[in-house]
ZADRENNU-570398 format. One record per atom (N, C-alpha, C): residue number from 1; residue in one letter; atom name; x, y, z. Coordinates in Angstrom, 2 decimals, padded with zeros to 5 digits. Example, Ala and Ser with C-alpha at 12.3 -4.5 7.8 and 13.67 -1.06 7.14 Angstrom:
! ZADRENNU-570398
(1, "a", "N", (013.19, -005.69, 007.80))
(1, "a", "CA", (012.30, -004.50, 007.80))
(1, "a", "C", (013.20, -003.30, 007.80))
(2, "s", "N", (012.85, -002.25, 007.08))
(2, "s", "CA", (013.67, -001.06, 007.14))
(2, "s", "C", (012.90, 000.03, 007.87))
//
This chain:
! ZADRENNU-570398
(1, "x", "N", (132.92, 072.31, 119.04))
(1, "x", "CA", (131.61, 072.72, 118.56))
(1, "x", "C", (130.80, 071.52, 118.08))
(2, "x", "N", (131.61, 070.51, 117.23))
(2, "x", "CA", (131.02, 069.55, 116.84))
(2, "x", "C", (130.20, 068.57, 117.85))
(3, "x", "N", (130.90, 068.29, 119.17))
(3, "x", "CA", (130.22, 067.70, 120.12))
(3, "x", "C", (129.62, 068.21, 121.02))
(4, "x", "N", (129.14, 069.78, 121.17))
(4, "x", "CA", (128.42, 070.43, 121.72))
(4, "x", "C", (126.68, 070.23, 120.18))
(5, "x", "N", (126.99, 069.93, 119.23))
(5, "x", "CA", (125.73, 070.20, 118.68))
(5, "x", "C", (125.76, 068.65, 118.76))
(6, "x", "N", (126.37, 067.96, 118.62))
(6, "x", "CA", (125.64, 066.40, 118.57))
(6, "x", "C", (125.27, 066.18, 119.99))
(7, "x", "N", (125.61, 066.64, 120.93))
(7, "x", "CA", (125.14, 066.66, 122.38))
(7, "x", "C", (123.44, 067.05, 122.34))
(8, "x", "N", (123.59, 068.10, 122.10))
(8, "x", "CA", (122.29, 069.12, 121.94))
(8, "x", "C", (121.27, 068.92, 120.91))
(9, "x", "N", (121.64, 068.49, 119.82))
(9, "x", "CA", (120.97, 068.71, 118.72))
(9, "x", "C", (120.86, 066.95, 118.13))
(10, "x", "N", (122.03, 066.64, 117.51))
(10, "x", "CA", (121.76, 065.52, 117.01))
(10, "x", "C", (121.15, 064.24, 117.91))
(11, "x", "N", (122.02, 064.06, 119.09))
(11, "x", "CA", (121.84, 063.06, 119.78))
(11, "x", "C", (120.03, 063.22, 120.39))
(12, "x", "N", (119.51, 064.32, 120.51))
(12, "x", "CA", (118.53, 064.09, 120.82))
(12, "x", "C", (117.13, 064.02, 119.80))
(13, "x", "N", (117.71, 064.60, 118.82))
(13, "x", "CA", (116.77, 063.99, 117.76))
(13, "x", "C", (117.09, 062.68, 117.05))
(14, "x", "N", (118.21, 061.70, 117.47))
(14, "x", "CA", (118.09, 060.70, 117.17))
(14, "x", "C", (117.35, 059.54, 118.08))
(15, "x", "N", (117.49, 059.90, 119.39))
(15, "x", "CA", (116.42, 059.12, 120.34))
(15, "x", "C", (114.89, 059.86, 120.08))
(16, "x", "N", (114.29, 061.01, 119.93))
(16, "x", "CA", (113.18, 061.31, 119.35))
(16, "x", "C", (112.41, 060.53, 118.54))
(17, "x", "N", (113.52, 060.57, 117.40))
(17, "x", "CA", (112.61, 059.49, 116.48))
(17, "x", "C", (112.07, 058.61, 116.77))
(18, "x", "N", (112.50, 058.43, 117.32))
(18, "x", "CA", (111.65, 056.90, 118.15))
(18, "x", "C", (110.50, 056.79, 118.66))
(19, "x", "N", (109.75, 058.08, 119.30))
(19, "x", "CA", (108.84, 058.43, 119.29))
(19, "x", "C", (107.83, 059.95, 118.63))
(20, "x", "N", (108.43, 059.64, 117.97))
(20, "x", "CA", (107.48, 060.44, 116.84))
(20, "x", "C", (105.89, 060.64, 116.43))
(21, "x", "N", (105.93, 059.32, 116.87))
(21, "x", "CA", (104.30, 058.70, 116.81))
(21, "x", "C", (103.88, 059.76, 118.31))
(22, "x", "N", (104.42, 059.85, 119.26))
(22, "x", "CA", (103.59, 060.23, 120.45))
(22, "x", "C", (103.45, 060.87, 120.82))
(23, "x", "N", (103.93, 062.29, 119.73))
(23, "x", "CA", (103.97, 064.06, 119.98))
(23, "x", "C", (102.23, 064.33, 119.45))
(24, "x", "N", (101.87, 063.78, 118.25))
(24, "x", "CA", (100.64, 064.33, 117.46))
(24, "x", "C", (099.61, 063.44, 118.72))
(25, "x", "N", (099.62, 062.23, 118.83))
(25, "x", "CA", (098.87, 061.50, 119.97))
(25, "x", "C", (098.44, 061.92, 120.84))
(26, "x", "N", (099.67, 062.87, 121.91))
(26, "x", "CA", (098.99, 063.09, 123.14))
(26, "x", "C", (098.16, 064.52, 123.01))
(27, "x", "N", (098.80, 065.26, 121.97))
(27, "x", "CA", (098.39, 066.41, 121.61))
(27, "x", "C", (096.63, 066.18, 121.22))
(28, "x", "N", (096.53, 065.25, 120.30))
(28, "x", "CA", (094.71, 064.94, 119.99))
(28, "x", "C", (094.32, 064.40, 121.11))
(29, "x", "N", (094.92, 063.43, 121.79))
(29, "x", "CA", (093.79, 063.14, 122.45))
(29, "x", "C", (093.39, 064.45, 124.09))
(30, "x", "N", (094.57, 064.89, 124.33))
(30, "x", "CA", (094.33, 065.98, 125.11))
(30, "x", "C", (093.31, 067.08, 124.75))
(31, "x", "N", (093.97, 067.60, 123.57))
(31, "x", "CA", (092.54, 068.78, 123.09))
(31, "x", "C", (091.29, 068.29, 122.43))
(32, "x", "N", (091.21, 066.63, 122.09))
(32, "x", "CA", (090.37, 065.70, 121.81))
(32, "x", "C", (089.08, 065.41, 122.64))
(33, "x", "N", (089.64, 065.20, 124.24))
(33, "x", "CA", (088.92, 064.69, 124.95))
(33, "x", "C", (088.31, 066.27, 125.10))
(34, "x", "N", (088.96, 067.18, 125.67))
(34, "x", "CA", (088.30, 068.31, 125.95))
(34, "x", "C", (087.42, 068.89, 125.35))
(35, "x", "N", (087.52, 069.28, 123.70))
(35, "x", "CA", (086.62, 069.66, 123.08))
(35, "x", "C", (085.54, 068.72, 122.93))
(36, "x", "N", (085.64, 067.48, 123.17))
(36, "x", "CA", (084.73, 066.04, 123.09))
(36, "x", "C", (083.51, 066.85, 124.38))
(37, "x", "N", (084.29, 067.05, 125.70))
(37, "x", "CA", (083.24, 067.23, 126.61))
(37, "x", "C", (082.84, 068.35, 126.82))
(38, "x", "N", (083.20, 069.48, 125.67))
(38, "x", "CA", (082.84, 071.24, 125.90))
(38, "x", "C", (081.45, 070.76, 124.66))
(39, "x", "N", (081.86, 070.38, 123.85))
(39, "x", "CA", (080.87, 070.17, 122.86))
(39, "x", "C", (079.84, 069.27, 123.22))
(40, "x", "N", (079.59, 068.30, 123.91))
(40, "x", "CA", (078.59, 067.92, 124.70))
(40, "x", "C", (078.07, 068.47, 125.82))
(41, "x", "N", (078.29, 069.33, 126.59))
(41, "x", "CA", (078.19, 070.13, 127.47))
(41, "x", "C", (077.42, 071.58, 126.50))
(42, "x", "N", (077.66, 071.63, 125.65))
(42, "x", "CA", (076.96, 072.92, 124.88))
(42, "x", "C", (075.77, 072.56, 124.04))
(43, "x", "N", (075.74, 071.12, 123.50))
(43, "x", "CA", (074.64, 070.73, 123.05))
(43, "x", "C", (073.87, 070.18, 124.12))
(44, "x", "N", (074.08, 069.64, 124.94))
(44, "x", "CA", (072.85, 069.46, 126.10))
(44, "x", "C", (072.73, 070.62, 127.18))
(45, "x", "N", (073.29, 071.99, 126.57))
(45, "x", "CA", (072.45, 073.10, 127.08))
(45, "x", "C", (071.98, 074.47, 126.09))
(46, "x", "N", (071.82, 073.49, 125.14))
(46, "x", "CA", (071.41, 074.32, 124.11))
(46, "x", "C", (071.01, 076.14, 124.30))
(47, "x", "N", (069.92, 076.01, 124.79))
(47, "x", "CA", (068.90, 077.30, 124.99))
(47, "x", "C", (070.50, 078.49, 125.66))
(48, "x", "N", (071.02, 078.16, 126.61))
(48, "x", "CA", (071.95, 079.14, 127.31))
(48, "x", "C", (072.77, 079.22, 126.31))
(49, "x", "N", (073.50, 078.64, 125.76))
(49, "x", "CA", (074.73, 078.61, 124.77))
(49, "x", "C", (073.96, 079.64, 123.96))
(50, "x", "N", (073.13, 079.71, 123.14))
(50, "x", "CA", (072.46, 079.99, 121.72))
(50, "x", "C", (072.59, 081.41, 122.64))
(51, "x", "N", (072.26, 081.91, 124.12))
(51, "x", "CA", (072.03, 083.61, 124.70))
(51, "x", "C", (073.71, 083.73, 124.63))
(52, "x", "N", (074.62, 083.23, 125.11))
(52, "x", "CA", (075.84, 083.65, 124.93))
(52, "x", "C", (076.51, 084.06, 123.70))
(53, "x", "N", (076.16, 083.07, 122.40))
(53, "x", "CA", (076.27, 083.38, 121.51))
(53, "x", "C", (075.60, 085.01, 120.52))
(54, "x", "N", (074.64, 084.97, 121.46))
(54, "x", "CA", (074.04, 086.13, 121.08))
(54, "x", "C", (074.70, 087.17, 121.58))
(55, "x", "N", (074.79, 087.19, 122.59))
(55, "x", "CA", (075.58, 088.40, 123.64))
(55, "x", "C", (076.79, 088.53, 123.15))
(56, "x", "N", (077.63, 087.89, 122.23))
(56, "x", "CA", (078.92, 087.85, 122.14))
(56, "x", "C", (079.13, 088.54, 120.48))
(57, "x", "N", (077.48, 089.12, 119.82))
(57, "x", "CA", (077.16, 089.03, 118.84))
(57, "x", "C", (077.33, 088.34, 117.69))
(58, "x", "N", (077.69, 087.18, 117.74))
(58, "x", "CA", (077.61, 085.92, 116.73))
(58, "x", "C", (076.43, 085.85, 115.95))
(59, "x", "N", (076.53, 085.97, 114.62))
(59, "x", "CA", (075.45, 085.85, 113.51))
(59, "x", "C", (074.71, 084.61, 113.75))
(60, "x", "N", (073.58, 084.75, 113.35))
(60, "x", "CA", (072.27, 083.61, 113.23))
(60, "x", "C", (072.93, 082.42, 114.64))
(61, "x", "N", (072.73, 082.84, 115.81))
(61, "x", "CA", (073.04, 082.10, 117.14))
(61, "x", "C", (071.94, 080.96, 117.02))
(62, "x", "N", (071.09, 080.53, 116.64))
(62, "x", "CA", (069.91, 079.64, 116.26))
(62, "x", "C", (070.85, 078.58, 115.52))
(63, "x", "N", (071.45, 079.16, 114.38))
(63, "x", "CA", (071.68, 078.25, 113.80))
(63, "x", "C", (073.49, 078.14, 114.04))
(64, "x", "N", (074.06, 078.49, 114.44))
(64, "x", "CA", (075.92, 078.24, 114.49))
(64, "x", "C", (075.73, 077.23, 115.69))
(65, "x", "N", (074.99, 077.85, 116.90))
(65, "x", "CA", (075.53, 076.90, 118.25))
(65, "x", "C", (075.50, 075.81, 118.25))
(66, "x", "N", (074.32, 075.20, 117.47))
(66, "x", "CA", (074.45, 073.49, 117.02))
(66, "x", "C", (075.51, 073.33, 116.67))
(67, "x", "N", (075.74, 073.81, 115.47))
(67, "x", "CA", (076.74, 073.60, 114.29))
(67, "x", "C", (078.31, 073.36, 115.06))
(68, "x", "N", (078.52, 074.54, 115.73))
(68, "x", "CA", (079.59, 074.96, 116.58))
(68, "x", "C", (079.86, 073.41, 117.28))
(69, "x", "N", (078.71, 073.93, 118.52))
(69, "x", "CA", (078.63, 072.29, 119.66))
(69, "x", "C", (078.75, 070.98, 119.20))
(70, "x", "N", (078.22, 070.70, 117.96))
(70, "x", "CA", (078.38, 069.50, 117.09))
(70, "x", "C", (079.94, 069.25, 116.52))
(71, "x", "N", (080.48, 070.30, 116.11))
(71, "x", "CA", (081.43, 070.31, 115.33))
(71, "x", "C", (082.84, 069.99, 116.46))
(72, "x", "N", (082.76, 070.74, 117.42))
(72, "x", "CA", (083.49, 070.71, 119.11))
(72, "x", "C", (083.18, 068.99, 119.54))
(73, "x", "N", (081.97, 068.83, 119.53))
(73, "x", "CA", (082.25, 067.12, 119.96))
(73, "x", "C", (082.48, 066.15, 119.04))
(74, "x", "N", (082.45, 066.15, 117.77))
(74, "x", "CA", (082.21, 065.09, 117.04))
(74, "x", "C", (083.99, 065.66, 116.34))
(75, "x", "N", (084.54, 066.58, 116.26))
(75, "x", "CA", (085.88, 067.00, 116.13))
(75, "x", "C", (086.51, 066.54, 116.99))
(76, "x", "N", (086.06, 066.57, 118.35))
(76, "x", "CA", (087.29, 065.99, 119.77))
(76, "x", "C", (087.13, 064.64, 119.42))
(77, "x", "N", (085.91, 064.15, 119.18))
(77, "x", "CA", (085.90, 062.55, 119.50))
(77, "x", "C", (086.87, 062.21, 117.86))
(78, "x", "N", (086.82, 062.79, 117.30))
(78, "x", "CA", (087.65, 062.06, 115.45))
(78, "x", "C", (088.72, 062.90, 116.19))
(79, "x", "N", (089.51, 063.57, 116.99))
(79, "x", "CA", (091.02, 064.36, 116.95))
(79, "x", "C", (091.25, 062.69, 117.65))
(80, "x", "N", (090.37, 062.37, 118.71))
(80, "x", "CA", (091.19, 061.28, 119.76))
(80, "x", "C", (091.44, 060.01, 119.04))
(81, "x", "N", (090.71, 059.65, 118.00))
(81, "x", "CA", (090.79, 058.74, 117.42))
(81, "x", "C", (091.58, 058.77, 116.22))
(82, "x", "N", (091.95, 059.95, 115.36))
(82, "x", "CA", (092.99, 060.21, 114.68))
(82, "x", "C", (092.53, 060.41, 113.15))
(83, "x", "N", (091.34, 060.82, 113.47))
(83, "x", "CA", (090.01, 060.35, 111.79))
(83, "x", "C", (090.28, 061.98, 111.40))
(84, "x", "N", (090.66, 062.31, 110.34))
(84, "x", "CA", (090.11, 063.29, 109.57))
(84, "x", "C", (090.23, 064.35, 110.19))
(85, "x", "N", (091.67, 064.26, 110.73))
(85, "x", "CA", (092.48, 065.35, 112.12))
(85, "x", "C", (092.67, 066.40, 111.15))
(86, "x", "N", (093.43, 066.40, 109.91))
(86, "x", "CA", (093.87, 067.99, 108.72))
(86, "x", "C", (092.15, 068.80, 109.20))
(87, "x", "N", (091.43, 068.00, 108.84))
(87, "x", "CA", (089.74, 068.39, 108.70))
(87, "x", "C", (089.28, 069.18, 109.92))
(88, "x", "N", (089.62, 068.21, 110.89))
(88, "x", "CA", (088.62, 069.01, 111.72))
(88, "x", "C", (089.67, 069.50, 112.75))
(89, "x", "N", (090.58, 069.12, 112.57))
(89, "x", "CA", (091.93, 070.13, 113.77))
(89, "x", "C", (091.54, 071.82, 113.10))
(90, "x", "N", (091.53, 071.78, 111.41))
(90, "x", "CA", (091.53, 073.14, 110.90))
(90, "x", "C", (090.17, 073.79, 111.19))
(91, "x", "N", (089.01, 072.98, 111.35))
(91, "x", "CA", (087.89, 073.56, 111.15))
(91, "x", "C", (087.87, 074.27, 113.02))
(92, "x", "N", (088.31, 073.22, 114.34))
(92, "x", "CA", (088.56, 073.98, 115.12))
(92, "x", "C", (089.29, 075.09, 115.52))
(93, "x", "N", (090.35, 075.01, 114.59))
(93, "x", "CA", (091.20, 076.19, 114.78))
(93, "x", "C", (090.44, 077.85, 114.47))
(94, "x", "N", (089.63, 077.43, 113.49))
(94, "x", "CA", (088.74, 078.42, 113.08))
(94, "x", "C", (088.41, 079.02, 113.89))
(95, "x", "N", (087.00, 077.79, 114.84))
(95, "x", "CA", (086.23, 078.31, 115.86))
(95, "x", "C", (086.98, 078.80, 117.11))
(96, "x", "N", (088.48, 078.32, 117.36))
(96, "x", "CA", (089.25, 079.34, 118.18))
(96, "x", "C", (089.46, 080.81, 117.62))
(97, "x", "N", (089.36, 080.93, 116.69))
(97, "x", "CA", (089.42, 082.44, 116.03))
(97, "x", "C", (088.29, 083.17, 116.25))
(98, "x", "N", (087.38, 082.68, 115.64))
(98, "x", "CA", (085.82, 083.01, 116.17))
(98, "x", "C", (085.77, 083.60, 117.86))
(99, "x", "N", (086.22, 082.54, 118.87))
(99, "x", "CA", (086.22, 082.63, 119.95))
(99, "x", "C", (086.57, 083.57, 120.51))
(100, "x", "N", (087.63, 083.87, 119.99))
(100, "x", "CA", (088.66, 085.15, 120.54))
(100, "x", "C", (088.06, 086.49, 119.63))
(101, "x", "N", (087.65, 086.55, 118.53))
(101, "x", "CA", (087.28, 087.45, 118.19))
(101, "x", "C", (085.69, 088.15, 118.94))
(102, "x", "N", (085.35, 087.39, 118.83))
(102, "x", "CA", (083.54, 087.24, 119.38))
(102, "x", "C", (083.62, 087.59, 121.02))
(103, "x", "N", (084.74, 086.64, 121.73))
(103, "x", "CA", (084.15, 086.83, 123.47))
(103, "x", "C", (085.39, 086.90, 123.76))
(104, "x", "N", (086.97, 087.18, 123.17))
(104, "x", "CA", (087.93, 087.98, 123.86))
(104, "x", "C", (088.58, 089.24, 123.53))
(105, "x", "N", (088.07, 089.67, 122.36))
(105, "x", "CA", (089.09, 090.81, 121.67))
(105, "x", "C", (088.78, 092.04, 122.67))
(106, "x", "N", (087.86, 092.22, 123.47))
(106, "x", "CA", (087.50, 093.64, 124.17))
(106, "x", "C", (088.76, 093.56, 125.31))
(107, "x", "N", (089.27, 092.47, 125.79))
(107, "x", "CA", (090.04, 092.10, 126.86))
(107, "x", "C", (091.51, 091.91, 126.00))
(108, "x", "N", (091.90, 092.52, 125.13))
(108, "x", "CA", (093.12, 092.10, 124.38))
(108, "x", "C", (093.86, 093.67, 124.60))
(109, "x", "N", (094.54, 093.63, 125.39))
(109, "x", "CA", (095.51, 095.00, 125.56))
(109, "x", "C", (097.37, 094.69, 125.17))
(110, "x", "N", (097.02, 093.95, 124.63))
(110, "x", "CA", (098.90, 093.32, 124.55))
(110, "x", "C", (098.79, 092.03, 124.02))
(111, "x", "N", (099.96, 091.80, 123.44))
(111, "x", "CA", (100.59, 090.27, 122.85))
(111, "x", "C", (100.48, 089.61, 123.98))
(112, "x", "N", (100.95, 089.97, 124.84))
(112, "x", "CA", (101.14, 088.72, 125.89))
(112, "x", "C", (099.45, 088.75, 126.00))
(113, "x", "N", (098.30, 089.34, 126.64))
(113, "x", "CA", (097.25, 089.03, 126.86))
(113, "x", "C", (096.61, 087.82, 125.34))
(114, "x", "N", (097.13, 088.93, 124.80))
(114, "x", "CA", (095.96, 087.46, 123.36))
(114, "x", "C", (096.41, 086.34, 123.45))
(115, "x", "N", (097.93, 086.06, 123.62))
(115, "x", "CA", (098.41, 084.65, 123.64))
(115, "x", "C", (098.38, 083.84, 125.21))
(116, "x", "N", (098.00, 084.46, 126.07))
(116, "x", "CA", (097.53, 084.04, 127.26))
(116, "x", "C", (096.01, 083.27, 127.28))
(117, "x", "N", (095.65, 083.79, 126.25))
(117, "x", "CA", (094.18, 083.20, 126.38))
(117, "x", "C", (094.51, 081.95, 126.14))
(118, "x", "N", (093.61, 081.12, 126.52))
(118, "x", "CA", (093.44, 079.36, 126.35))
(118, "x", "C", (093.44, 078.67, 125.10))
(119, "x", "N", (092.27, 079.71, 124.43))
(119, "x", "CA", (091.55, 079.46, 122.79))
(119, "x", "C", (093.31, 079.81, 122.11))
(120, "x", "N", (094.05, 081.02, 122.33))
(120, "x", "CA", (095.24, 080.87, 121.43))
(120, "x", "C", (095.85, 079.25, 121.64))
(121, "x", "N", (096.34, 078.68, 122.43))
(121, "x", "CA", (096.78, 077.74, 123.11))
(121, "x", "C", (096.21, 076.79, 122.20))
(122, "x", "N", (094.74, 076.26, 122.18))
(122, "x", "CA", (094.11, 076.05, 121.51))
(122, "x", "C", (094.19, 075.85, 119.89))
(123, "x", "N", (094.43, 077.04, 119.76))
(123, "x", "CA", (094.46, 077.62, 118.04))
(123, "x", "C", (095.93, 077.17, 117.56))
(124, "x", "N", (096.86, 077.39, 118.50))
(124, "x", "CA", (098.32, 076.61, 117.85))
(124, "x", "C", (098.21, 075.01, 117.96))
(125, "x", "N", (097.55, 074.22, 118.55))
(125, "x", "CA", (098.08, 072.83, 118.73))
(125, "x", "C", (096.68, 072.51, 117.40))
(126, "x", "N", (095.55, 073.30, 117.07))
(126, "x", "CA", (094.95, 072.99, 116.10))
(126, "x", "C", (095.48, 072.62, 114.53))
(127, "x", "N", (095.91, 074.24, 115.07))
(127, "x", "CA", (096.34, 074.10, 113.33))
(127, "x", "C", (097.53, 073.49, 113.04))
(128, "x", "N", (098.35, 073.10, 114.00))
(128, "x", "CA", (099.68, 072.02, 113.79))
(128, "x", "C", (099.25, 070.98, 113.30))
(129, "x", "N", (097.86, 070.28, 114.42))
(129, "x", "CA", (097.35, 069.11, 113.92))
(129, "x", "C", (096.97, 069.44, 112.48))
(130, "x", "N", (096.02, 070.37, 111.67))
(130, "x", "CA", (096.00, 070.63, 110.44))
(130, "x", "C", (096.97, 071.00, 109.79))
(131, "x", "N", (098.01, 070.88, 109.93))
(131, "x", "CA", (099.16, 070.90, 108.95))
(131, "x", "C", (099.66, 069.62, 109.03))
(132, "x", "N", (100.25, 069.49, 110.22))
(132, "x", "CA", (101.11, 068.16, 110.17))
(132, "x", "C", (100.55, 066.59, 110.19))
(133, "x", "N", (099.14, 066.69, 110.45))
(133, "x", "CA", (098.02, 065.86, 110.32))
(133, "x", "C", (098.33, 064.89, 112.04))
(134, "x", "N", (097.42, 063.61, 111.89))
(134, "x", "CA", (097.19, 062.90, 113.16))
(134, "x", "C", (098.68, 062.18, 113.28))
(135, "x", "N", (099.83, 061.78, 112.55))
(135, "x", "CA", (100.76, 061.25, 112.92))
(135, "x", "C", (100.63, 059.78, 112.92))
(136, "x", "N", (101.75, 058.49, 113.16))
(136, "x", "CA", (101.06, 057.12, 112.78))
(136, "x", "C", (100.49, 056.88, 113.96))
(137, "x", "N", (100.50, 056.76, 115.07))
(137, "x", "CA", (098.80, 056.15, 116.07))
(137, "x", "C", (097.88, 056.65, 115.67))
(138, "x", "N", (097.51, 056.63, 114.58))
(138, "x", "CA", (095.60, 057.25, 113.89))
(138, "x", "C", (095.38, 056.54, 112.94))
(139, "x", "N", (093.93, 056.62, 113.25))
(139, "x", "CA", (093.03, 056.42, 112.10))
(139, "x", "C", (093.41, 056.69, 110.73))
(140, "x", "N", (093.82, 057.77, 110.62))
(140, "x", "CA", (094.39, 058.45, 109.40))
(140, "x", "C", (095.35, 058.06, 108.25))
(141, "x", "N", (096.25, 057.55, 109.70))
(141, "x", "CA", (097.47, 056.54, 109.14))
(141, "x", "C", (096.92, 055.32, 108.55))
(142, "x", "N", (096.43, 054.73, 109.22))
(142, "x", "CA", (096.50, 053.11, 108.82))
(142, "x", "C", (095.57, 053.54, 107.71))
(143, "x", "N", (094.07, 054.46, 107.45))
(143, "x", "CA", (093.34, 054.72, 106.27))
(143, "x", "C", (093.95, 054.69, 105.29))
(144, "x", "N", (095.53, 055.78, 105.67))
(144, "x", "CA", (096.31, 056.24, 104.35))
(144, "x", "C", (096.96, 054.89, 103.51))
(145, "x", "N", (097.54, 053.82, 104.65))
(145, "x", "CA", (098.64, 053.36, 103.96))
(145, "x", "C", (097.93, 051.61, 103.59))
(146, "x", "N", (096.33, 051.98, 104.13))
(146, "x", "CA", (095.64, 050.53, 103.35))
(146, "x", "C", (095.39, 051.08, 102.32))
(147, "x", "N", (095.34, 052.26, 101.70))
(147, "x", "CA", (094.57, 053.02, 100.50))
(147, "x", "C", (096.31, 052.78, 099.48))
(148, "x", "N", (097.04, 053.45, 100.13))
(148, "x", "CA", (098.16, 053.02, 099.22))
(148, "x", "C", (098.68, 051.80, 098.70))
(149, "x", "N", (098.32, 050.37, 099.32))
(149, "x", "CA", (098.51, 049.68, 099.28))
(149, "x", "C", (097.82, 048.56, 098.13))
(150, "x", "N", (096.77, 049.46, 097.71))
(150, "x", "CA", (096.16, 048.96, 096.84))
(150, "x", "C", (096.49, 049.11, 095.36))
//
């Protein structure tokens, strides 16, 4: 038993460690870049976004879709870079909630359908990043440990 779990278990979380740094990494910059180019893509089509938002009945659509589109690019571009990932990984995770509530819940007939959607997909690698934060390749890191250092 003992060398069936160090097979399985130990031995591979001792080569892991080693890269530790490159689980939170690829994770931001993947949902980083994407929300980087959904959120520019929604602010340079303002007028249509603001009717979807409406149709999807989202409160004051005038004023969220900026907010939203702003928050989607200027969140992807700080997830890829590793800035203030607790912040805005959580604040996207939100707007995946929003998402699914607003323009998927009519299409939700089962567990498997809600977690099929993209935005769930989405909503788990968010809020990991808001819990477990950007990891050491970030911004975040090196912020943290010049601040400690003082």
């Amino acid at each position: 038993m003992n060398a069936l779990l160090n097979l399985l278990i130990w031995w591979p979380k001792r080569i892991a460690a080693h890269f530790e740094w490159a689980g939170p990494l690829v994770a931001r910059i993947v949902v980083g870049y994407t929300f980087m180019l959904t959120g520019w893509a929604k602010l340079d089509n303002l007028p249509a976004i603001i009717e979807n938002f409406k149709s999807w009945g989202i409160p004051f659509p005038e004023l969220l879709t900026p907010f939203v589109a702003g928050w989607e690019f200027l969140g992807g571009l700080g997830l890829m870079l590793g800035l203030m990932t607790r912040v805005l990984g959580g604040g996207l995770a939100v707007v995946m909630i929003v998402a699914i509530i607003s323009a998927k819940l009519a299409d939700v007939d089962s567990l498997e359908t809600l977690l099929g959607f993209e935005e769930a997909t989405y909503f788990a690698v968010f809020t990991w990043l808001a819990i477990c934060g950007a990891g050491k390749a970030s911004l975040d890191y090196f912020l943290e440990r010049k601040q400690s250092d003082k």
